[in-house]
C-alpha positions in Angstrom: 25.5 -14.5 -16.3 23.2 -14.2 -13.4 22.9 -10.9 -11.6 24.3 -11.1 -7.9 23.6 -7.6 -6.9 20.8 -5.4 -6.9 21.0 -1.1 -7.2 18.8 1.4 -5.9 19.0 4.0 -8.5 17.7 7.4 -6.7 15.2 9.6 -8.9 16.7 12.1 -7.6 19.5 12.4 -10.2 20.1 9.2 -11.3 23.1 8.3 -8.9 23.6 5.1 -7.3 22.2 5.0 -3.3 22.6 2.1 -2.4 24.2 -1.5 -3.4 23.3 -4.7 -2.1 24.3 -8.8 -2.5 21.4 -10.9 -3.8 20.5 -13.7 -1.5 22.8 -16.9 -2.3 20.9 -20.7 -2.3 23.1 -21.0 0.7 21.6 -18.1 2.4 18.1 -18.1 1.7 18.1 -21.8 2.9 19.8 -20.5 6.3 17.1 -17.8 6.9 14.5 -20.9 6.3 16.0 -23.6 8.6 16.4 -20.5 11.6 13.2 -19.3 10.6 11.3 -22.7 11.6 13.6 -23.5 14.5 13.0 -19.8 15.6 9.0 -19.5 15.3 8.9 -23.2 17.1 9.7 -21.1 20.2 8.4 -17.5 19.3 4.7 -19.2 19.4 4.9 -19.9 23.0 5.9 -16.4 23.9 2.7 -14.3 25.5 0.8 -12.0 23.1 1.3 -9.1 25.6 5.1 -9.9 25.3 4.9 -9.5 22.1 2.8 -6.5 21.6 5.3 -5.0 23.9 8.3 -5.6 21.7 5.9 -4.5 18.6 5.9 -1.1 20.9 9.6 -0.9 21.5 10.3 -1.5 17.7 7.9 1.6 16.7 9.6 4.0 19.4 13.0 3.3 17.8 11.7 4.0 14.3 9.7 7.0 15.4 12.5 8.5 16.9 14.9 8.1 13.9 11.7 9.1 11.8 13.7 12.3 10.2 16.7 10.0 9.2 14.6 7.0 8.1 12.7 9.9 6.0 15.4 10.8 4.3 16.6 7.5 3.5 13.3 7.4 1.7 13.4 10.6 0.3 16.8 9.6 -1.6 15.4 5.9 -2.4 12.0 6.6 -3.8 11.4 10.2 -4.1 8.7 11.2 -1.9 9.4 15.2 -0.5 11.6 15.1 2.4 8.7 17.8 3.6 6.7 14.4 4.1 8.7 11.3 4.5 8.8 11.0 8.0 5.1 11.3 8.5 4.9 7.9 7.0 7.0 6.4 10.1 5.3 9.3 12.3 1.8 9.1 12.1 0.8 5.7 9.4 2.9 3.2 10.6 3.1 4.3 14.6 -0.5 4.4 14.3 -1.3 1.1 12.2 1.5 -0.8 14.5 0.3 0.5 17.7 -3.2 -0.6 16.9 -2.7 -4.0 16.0 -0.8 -4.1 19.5 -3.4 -2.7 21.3 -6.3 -5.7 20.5 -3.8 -8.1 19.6 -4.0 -9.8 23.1 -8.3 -9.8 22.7 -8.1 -10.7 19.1 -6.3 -13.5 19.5 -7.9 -14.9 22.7 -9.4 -18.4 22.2 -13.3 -18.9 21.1 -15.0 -21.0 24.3 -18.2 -22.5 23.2 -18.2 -24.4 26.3 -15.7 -23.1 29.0 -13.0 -26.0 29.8 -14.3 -28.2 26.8 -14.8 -26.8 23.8 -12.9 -23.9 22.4 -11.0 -22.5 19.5 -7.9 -21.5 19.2 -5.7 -19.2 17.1 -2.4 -20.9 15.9 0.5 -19.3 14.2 0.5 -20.5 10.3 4.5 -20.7 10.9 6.9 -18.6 8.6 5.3 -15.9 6.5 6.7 -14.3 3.5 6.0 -11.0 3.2 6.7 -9.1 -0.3 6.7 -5.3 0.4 6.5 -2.6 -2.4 7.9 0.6 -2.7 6.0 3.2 -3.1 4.6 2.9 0.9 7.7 0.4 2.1 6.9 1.0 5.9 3.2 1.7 5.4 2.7 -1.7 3.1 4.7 -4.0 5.0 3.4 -3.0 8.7 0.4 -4.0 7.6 1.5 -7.7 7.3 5.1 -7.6 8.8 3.1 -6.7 12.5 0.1 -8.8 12.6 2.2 -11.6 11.6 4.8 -11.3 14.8 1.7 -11.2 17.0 0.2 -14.0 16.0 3.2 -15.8 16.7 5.0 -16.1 13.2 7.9 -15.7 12.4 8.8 -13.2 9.3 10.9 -13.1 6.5 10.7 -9.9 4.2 11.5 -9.2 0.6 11.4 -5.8 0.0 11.4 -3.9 -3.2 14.6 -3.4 -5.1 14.0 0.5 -5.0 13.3 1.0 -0.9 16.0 -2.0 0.4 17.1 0.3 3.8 13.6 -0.1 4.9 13.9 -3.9 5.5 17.3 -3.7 7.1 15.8 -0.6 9.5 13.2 -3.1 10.6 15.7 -5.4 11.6 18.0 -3.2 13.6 14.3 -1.7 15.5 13.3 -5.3 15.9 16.5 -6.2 17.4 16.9 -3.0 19.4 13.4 -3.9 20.9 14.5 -7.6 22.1 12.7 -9.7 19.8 14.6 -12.8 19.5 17.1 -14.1 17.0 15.9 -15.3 13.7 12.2 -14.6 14.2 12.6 -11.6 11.7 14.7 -11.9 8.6 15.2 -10.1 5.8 16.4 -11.1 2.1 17.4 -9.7 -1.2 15.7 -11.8 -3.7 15.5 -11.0 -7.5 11.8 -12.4 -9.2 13.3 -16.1 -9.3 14.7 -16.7 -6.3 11.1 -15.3 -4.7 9.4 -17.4 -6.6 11.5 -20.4 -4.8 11.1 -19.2 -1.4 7.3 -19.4 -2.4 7.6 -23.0 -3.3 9.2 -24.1 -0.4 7.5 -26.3 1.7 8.4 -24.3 5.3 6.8 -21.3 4.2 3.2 -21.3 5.1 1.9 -17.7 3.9 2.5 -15.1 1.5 1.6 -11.3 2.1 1.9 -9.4 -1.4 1.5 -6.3 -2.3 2.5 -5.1 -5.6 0.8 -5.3 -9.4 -1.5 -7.3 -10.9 1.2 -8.8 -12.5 3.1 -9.4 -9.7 0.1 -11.0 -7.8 -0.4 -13.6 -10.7 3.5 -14.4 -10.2 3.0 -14.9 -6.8 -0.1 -17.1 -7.1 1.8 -19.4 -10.1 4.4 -19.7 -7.7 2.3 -20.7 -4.9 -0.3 -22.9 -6.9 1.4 -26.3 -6.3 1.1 -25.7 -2.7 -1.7 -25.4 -0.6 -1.0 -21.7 1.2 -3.1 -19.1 1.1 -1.9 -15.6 0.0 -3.2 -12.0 0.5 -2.7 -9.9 -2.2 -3.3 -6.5 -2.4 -2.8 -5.5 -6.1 -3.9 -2.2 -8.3 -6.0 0.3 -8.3 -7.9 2.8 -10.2 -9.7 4.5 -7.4 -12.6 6.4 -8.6 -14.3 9.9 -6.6 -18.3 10.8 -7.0 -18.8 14.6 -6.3 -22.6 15.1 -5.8 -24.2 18.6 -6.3 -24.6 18.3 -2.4 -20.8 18.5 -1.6 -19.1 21.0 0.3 -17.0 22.1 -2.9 -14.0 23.7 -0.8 -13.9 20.3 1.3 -14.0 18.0 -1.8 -11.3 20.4 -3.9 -8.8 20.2 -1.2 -8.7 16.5 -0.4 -9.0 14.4 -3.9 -6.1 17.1 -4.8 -3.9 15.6 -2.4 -5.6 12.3 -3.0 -4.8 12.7 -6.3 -0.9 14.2 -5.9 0.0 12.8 -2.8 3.6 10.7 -3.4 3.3 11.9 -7.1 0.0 9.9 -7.7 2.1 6.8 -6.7 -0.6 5.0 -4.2 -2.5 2.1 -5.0 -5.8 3.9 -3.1 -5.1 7.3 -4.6 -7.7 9.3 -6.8 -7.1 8.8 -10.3 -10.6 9.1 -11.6 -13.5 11.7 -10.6 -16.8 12.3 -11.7 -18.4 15.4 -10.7 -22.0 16.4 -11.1 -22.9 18.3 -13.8 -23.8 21.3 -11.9 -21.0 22.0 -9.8 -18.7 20.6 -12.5 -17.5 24.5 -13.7 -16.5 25.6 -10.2 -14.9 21.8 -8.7 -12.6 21.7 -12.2 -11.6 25.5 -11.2 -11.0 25.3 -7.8 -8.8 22.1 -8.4 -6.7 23.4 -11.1 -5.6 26.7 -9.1 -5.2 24.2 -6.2 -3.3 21.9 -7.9 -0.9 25.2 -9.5 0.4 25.5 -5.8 2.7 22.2 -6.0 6.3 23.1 -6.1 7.8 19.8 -8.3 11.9 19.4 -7.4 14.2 18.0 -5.5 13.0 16.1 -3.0 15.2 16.8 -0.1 14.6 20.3 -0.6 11.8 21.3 2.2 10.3 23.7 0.0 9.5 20.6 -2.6 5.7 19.1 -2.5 5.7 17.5 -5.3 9.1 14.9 -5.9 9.9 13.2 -9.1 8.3 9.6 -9.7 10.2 6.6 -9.2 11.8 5.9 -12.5 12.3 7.9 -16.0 10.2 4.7 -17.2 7.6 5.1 -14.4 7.2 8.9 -16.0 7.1 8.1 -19.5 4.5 5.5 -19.2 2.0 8.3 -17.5 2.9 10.7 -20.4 1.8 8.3 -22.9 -1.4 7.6 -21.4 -1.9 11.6 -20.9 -0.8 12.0 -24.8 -3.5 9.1 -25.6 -6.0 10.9 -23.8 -5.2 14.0 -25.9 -5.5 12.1 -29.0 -8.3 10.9 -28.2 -10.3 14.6 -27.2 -9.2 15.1 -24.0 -8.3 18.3 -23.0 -5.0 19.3 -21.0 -6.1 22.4 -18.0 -2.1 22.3 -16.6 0.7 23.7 -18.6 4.1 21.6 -18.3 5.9 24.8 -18.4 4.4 25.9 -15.3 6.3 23.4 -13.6 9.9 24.2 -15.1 11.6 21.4 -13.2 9.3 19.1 -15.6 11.6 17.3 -18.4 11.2 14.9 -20.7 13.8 12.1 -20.1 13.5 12.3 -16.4 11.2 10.9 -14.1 9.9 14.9 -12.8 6.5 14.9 -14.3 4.5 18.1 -13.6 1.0 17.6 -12.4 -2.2 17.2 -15.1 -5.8 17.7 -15.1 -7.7 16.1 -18.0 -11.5 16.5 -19.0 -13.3 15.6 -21.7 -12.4 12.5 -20.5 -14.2 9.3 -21.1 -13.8 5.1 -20.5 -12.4 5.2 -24.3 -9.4 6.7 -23.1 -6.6 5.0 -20.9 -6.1 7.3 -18.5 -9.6 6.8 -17.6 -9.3 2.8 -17.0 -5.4 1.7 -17.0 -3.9 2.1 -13.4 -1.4 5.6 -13.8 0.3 6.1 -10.9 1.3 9.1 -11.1 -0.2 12.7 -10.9 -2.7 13.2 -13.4 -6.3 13.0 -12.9 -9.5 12.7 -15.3 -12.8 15.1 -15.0 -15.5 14.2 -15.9 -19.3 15.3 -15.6 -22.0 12.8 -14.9 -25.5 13.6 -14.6 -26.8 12.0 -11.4 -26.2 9.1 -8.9 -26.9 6.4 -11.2 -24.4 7.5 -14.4 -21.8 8.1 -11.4 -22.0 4.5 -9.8 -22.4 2.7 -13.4 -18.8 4.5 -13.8 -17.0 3.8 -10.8 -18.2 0.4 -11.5 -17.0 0.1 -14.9 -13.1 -1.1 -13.3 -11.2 -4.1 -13.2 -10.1 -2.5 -10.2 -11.8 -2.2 -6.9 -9.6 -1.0 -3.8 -11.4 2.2 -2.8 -14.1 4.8 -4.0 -15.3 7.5 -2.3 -18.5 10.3 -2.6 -18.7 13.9 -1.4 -22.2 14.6 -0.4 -23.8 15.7 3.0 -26.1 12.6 2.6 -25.1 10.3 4.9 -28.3 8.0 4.1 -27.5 8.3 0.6 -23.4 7.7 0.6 -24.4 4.5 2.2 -27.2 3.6 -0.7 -24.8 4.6 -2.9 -21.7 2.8 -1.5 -23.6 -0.7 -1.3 -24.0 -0.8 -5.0 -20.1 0.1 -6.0 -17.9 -2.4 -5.9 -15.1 -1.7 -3.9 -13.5 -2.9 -0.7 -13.1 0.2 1.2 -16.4 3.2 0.5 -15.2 6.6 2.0 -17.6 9.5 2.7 -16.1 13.0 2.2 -12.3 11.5 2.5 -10.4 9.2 0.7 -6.6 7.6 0.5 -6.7 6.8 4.0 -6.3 3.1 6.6 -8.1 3.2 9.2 -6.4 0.4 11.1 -9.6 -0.6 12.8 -11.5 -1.8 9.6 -10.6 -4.6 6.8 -7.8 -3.2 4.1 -9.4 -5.2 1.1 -9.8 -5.2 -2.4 -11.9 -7.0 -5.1 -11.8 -7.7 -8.5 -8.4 -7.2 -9.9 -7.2 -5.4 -6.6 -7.0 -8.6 -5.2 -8.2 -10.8 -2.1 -7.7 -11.3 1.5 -7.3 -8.5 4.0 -5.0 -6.9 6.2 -5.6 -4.8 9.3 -8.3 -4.7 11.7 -9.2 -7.8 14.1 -9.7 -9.3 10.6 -6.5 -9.0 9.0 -4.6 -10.4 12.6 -7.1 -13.5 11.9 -5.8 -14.0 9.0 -2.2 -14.6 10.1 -3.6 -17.4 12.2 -5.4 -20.8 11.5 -7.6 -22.2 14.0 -7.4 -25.2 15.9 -10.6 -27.0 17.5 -10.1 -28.9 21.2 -13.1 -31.2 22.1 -12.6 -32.4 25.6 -15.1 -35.2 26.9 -14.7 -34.4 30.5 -15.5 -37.7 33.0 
């Protein structure tokens, strides 16, 4: 019998959160028909209109911010110490952006002023599939640029984080967009897959797994739409003998722990020259002893449990892999008491000894447990990073600026960070390569992109 609900579980303790209908035929061929009739008029609407209801919508979420953070605190686990800053500072500042050039971005090319130009059109009704492990920060990214051009939106948000699509809607509403040009639907795999297929949707925005980006493109490949995807990672860091040790220690811990490990651009592999190896593996592992693991809505919590007790098991077994293999384990479990097996609270792990035999190593993890490992020089470091199905972001720690950049155009990757990493900067291309998948998202690029262009040659008498 087919399932015609869908259950958040929260990590938290396993209870029920929240409960929702799945999308009937009936419905989801509703929110299609309104969606065209709806974007048929949205189009004609002024970008500065628009960017001013894209405003008004982040106000109202940044001002619930605390509640909204809770609500993802209880759905997905994330420390209620941080939630909010993913409304507060990520998404206000990703939305906000994409407003601000929206009107400059989207101006018409003139080659010839009054008879020959380009112009940016809408591409219609755009799916987007959001994840959860960054619901507001993943879907802004498409959810925005997509209204501004002059789509109309349906979302599909993750069975774990389904508040967050219904939140947008009650901001988009509160900020005057109008009826029907924003929709949301609960959709199991199938009935995604169908929405896909049909004929009035004209774009796809992904974000998810590898596998779920090959679903995506099956469902899509008897159409001709295009798709961004942005997939896996296995994000490696290169710490040079020239780094500022303190600097590098501090942030690829949090890259590495942030949300549990549970980001697509978070550190999950570092290499570390082999003379500042001794004193970078220190000065992370008593840095990384400070988490608190627990409950997530307790504010004293920096570390929160992963998604799923399956989501935890699957990074144990690629930790106890790497131990079988030689690796060695700097982080006792029973440092972090609220650590169990059977439950999705995973302490966090340091491994060295490490090498590319050994899962954790080349296998996305997401979660928090990182591999050491000592390379010799620049050219052992970028043969590594480069040994990756993956390709999302990398970053180097040096105070070589001519050198990161020397370095960076040989690793292949679609965002290269200097001395920071796990960050968006909205004003540059969010992209990936290789198995982290194609198109792009933020940046004048990534508005483009929800937009096809449309030629006018005008023979003037």
């Amino acid at each position: 019998m087919k399932n015609t609900v869908q259950r958040t579980v929260s990590p938290i303790d396993g209870s029920l959160y929240v409960e929702r209908k799945l999308a009937r035929a009936s419905d989801i061929e509703r929110a299609l028909a309104k969606a065209v009739g709806a974007q048929a008029q949205w189009k004609h609407v002024p970008v500065a209109e628009r960017a001013a209801i894209v405003r008004k919508m982040v106000d109202w979420c940044v001002a619930r911010a605390d509640v909204l953070g809770e609500e993802l605190a209880r759905q997905m686990g994330r420390p209620i110490a941080y939630a909010p800053m993913e409304i507060r500072r990520g998404f206000q500042e990703r939305a906000l952006y994409m407003a601000g050039i929206a009107d400059e971005a989207l101006s018409p090319v003139n080659i010839t002023p009054g008879s020959r130009f380009i112009r940016r059109e809408p591409l219609g009704v755009v799916l987007v599939v959001a994840p959860w492990n960054y619901p507001w920060l993943t879907s802004v990214n498409a959810v925005v640029p997509a209204l501004l051009a002059g789509n109309a939106v349906i979302l599909k948000m993750a069975q774990q984080t389904p508040l967050v699509a219904e939140r947008y809607a009650e901001a988009l509403k509160a900020a005057g967009l109008p009826e029907s040009v924003f929709q949301f639907l609960h959709l199991d795999h199938a009935c995604t897959a169908k929405v896909i297929g049909d004929p009035r949707v004209a774009f796809v925005a992904f974000t998810g797994s590898v596998e779920g980006g090959h679903a995506v493109q099956k469902a899509a490949s008897e159409r001709f739409i295009a798709t961004g995807l942005e997939l896996g990672g296995k994000d490696p860091a290169y710490v040079r003998a020239d780094a500022d040790l303190p600097s590098a220690i501090e942030n690829l811990v949090d890259g590495s722990y942030f949300n549990s490990g549970q980001s697509c651009c978070g550190i999950e592999r570092i290499y570390v020259h082999r003379s500042v190896f001794k004193p970078f593996v220190n000065g992370f592992v008593d840095l990384t002893r400070k988490y608190r693991l627990g409950n997530p809505l307790d504010k004293a919590t920096t570390l929160g449990p992963l998604v799923r007790t399956d989501a935890a098991n699957a990074v144990r077994a690629q930790i106890k892999h790497a131990l079988a293999k030689g690796a060695k384990a700097l982080i006792d479990p029973k440092e972090f008491p609220a650590d169990k097996k059977g439950t999705p609270y995973l302490a966090p792990q340091v491994l060295v000894n490490v090498d590319h035999k050994m899962k954790v190593m080349t296998d996305e993890t997401f979660g928090p447990v990182v591999g050491v490992m000592a390379v010799d020089g620049d050219e052992q470091a970028v043969k590594l990073m480069n040994d990756s199905r993956y390709g999302l972001t990398a970053s180097i720690w040096t105070k070589d600026a001519d050198a990161a950049v020397r370095i960076g155009e040989r690793v292949d990757t679609g965002t290269w960070f200097m001395n920071r990493c796990d960050y968006l900067d909205p004003a540059l291309a969010w992209t990936g390569v290789k198995d982290s998948g194609r198109g792009c998202t933020l940046s004048r690029l990534g508005l483009e992109a929800f937009t096809r262009p449309k030629s006018f040659h005008l023979k003037v008498a």
